[in-house]
N, C-alpha and C positions, 0 to 999 in steps of 0.2 A: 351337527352340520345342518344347516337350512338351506334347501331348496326351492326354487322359482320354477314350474313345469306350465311353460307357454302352451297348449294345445287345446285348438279346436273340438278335436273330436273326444264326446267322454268316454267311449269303450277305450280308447288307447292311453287316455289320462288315467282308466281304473285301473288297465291293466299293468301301467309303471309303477302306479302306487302297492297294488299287490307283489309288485317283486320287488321294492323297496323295502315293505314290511317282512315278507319273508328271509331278508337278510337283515334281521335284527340284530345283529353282531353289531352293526354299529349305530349309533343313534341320529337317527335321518329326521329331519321336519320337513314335509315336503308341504306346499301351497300350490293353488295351481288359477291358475287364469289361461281365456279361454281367445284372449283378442290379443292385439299388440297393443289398445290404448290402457286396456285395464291391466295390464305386466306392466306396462310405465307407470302407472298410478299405485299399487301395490310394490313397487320398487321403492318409491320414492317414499311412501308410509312407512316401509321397513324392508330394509335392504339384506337380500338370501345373500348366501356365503356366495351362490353361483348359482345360474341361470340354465337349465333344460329348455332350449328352443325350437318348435318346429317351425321348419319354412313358409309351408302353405298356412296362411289365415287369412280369415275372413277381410281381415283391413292391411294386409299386405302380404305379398309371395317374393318366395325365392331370397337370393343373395341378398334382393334389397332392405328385407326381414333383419334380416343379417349388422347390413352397416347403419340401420337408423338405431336397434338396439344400443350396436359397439359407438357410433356417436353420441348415444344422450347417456350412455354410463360406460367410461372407457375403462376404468378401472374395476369392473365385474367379466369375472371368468363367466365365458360363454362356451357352453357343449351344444352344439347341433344336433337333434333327435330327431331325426326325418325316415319318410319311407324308400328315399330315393337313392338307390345304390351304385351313385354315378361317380366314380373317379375324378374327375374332371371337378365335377362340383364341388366334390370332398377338399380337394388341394387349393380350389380357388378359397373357399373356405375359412380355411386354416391361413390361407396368407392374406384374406382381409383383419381378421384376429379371433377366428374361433379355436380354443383348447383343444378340442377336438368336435371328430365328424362321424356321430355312430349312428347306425342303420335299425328301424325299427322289426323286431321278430329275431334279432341277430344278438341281441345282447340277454342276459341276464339279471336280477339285481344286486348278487356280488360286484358282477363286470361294471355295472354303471354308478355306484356306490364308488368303488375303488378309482373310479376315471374322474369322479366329481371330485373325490380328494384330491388327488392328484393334479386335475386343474388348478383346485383352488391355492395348494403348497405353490403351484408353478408363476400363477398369478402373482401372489405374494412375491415371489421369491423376483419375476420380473420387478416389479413396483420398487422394490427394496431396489433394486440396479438402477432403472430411473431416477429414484428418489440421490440415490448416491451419486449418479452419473453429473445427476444438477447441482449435487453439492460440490463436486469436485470443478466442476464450469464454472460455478461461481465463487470458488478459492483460483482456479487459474486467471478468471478475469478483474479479481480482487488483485493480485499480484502482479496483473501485465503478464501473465505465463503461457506458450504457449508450446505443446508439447508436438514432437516430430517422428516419426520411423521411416528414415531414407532407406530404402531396399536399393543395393549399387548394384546388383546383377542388372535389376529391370529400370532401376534409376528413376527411381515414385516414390513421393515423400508423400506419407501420409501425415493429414496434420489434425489436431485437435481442433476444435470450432476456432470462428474469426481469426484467423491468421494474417488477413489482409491486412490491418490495421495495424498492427505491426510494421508492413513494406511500405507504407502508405499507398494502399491500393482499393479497393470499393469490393465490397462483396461480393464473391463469383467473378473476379478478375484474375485469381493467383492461381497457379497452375502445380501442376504436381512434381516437375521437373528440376533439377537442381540448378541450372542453368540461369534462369531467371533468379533467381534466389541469389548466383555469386554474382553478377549484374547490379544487384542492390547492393551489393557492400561496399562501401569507399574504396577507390582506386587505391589508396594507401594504407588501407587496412588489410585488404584482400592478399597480400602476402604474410600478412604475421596469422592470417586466418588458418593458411593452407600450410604453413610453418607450425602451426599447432598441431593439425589432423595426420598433418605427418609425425610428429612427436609422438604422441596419444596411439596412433596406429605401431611405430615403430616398437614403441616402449610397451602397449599393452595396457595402458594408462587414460584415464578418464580425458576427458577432452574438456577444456574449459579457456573460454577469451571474451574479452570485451571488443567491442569493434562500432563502424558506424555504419549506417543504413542511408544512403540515400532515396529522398522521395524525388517523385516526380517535379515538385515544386520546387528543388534545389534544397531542400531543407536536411540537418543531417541529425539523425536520431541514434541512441547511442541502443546496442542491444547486446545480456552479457547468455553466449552459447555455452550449454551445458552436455556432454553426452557421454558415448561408449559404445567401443565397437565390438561387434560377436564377428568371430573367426569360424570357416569352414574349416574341413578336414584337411584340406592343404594351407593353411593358414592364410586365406585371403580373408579379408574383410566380407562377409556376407551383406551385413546393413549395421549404419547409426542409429544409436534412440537416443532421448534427451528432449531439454527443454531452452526456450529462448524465451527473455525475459526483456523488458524494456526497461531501460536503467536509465533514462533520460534528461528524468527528475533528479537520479540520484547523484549524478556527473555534474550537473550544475548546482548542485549542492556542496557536493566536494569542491568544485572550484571554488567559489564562493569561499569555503571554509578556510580554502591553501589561500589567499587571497589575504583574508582576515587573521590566519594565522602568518601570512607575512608581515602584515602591519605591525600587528602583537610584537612580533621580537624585532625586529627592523627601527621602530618608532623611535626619535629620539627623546619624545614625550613619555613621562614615567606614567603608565598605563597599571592597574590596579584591578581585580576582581573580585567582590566580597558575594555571600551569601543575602538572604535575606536578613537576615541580625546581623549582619556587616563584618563576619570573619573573613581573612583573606583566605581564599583560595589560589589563586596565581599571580604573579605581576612578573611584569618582562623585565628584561637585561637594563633597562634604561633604569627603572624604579631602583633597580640594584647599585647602578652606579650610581644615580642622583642621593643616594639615601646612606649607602655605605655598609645597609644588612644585606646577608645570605638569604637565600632563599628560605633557608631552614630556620632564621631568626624570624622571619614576617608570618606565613603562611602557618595558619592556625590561629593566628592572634588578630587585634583591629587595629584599624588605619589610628586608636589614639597613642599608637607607639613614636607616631611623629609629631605628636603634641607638643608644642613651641612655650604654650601660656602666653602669644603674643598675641591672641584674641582669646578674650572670657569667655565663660560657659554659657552666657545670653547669644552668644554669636551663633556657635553651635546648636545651638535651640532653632534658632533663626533659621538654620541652615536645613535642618533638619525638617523644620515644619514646612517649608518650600517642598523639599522634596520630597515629602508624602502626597502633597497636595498638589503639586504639577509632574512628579516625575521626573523632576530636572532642577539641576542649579547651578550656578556659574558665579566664581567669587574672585577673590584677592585672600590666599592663606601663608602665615611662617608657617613652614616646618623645622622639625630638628633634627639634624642628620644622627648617626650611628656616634659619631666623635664629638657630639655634643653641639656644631654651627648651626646656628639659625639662620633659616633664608627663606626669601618669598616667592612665590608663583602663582600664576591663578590655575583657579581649580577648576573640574568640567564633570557633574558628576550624574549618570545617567539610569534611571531603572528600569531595570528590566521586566515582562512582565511574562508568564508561563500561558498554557494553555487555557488557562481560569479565571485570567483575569489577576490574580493576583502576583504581588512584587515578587521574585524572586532569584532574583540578584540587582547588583549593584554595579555600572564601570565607572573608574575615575581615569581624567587623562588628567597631568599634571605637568606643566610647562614651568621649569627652573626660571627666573626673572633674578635670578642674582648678578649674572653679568649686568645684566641689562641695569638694574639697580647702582652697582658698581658704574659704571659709565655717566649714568645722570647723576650721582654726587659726584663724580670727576667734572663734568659739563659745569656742577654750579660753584664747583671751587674755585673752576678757572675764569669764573666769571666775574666772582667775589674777589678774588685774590691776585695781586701779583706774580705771576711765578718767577720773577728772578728775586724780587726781595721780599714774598710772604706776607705782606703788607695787601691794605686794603685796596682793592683796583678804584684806579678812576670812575668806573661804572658803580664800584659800592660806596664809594664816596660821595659823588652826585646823590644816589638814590638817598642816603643818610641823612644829606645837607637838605632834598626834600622834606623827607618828613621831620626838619627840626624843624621847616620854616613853615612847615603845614600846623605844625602842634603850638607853634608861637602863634601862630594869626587866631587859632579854636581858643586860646588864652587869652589872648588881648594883650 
């Protein structure tokens, strides 16, 4: 263990170090500087386990000795080694941040050996709780988390930092009271809130709801409460602990999702989903009926199970180089059902693209055009043909007698 011994005076500097050394049990480095600029400079060259400081020196006295040291190296155990046997000093001390407060002629070098360890395990063992306290700060502010202990005898919610932000409220605006807190919960929430606590208190049972916050600005944010309640000896509720999370993002995520999985099955359009190599993964209730497979006939295989052969493999090429290179393609395709009918629709075919940049999936929507087909050959039959006697109509007759009188005159 290496020691830092700040002291003016060398009789008192010789005679620490001779009871350092006569407690050779354990292995001490002691260094010693005699001012406060040169312990900062010899610090910062090479930093002791922990710091021996006296108050009076030559370039500063007293407490203020104290907190210029604990400012320019917060994280070094400081032991106060002075002659001054004042209570009062000792406690103020110890609660700006000195380990301890030992009095000179009063100690030993077992005694001050063992308290320098002991700073220094304490030190440590602080820093480790900071270091942890920040990591845990910043997983709860990574999550939107914030953690609570409502005490209901005194009715004071202790909270983990930034809690405001959460209520939408500013810094050093949010109180300790529960009051304010059921205030911000939607009017219409605020019963299935206290419908829970009561559940969860009755039953013995963890506490858990989603609900909405309103802010100031009318705005409503959604937050999901976690907790649990500890019982007295007469089975009252002593206090709540838990955590409240901001799910904001995630509720309009989910909408979003109910949404698009409404369309999904709802659609009257046969809707498709392949991988990136274009295996199907899902297609709605439409694609089922438009097509005449099961679900369990398509999905694992590719969309060429509806191959028609009413467009070549140049087409498909075609199709295919579009949609690598725009991401998109829009066409006129036969398909071929399950029972063998071919029929047309235009195709809509979209990809997707992951976190990377790259394609990884594929949607196709697929709008059946067979009626619609169906009807424009009715449209040109009835145009062409008579329908009571299946004969040529007037209209195809004219046009006929045109172009014989057109190909006569190109003849001569």
């Amino acid at each position: 263990m290496q020691l830092l011994l700040v002291e003016d005076h060398a009789a008192d500097a010789r005679l620490i170090r001779e009871m350092l050394r006569d407690s050779a049990h354990d292995n001490v480095q002691l260094r010693h500087a005699d001012r406060l600029d040169s312990a900062r400079l010899a610090i910062q060259a090479e930093a002791p386990d922990a710091l021996l400081l006296d108050l009076g020196l030559p370039d500063s006295q007293g407490l203020e000795t104290l907190r210029r040291m604990q400012e320019a190296f917060p994280g070094l155990p400081i032991i106060v080694l002075t002659g001054l046997n004042d209570e009062r000093l000792a406690v103020e001390a110890v609660r700006i941040g000195a380990q301890d407060y030992l009095v000179k002629g009063r100690i030993n070098g077992e005694a001050l050996t063992r308290t320098a360890r002991y700073a220094v395990e304490r030190k440590r063992t602080e820093q480790a709780m900071l270091e942890s306290g920040e990591r845990l700060r910043m997983a709860l502010d990574a999550a939107h988390l914030v953690t609570f202990d409502w005490d209901g005898a005194r009715n004071h919610i202790t909270w983990s930092p930034t809690p405001a932000e959460m209520w939408g409220k500013s810094a050093g605006e949010f109180g300790s009271a529960y009051e304010p807190l059921a205030a911000r919960v939607h009017p219409a929430d605020l019963p299935i809130v206290m419908a829970e606590m009561r559940r969860s208190f009755s039953q013995r049972d963890s506490f858990s709801c989603e609900f909405r916050v309103v802010w100031e600005d009318g705005s409503e944010h959604w937050v999901l409460g976690l907790g649990e309640f500890t019982y007295g000896v007469d089975n009252r509720p002593l206090r709540m602990r838990g955590a409240l999370q901001e799910i904001t993002g995630r509720k309009l995520l989910e909408r979003r999702l109910e949404l698009a999985s409404s369309v999904f099955t709802h659609s009257r359009d046969s809707i498709s989903i392949t991988d990136a190599n274009g295996i199907l993964l899902e297609v709605n209730d439409a694609f089922l009926r438009t097509t005449g497979y099961t679900r369990e006939d398509v999905v694992g295989k590719t969309p060429s199970i509806l191959k028609s052969n009413h467009q070549d493999s140049e087409y498909f090429a075609a199709m295919w180089r579009t949609l690598i290179r725009d991401g998109r393609w829009f066409g006129e395709i036969w398909n071929r059902r399950k029972n063998g009918d071919v029929y047309p629709g235009l195709l809509s075919i979209v990809a997707v693209q992951g976190a990377n940049g790259a394609k990884q999936n594929y949607v196709a929507i697929f709008s059946d055009m067979s009626e619609l087909k169906s009807q424009q050959e009715e449209l040109d039959r009835i145009r062409n043909e008579d329908p009571l006697t299946g004969l040529a109509s007037q209209a195809r007759l004219s046009a006929i007698a045109a172009q014989a009188i057109e190909s006569a005159q190109r003849t001569g």
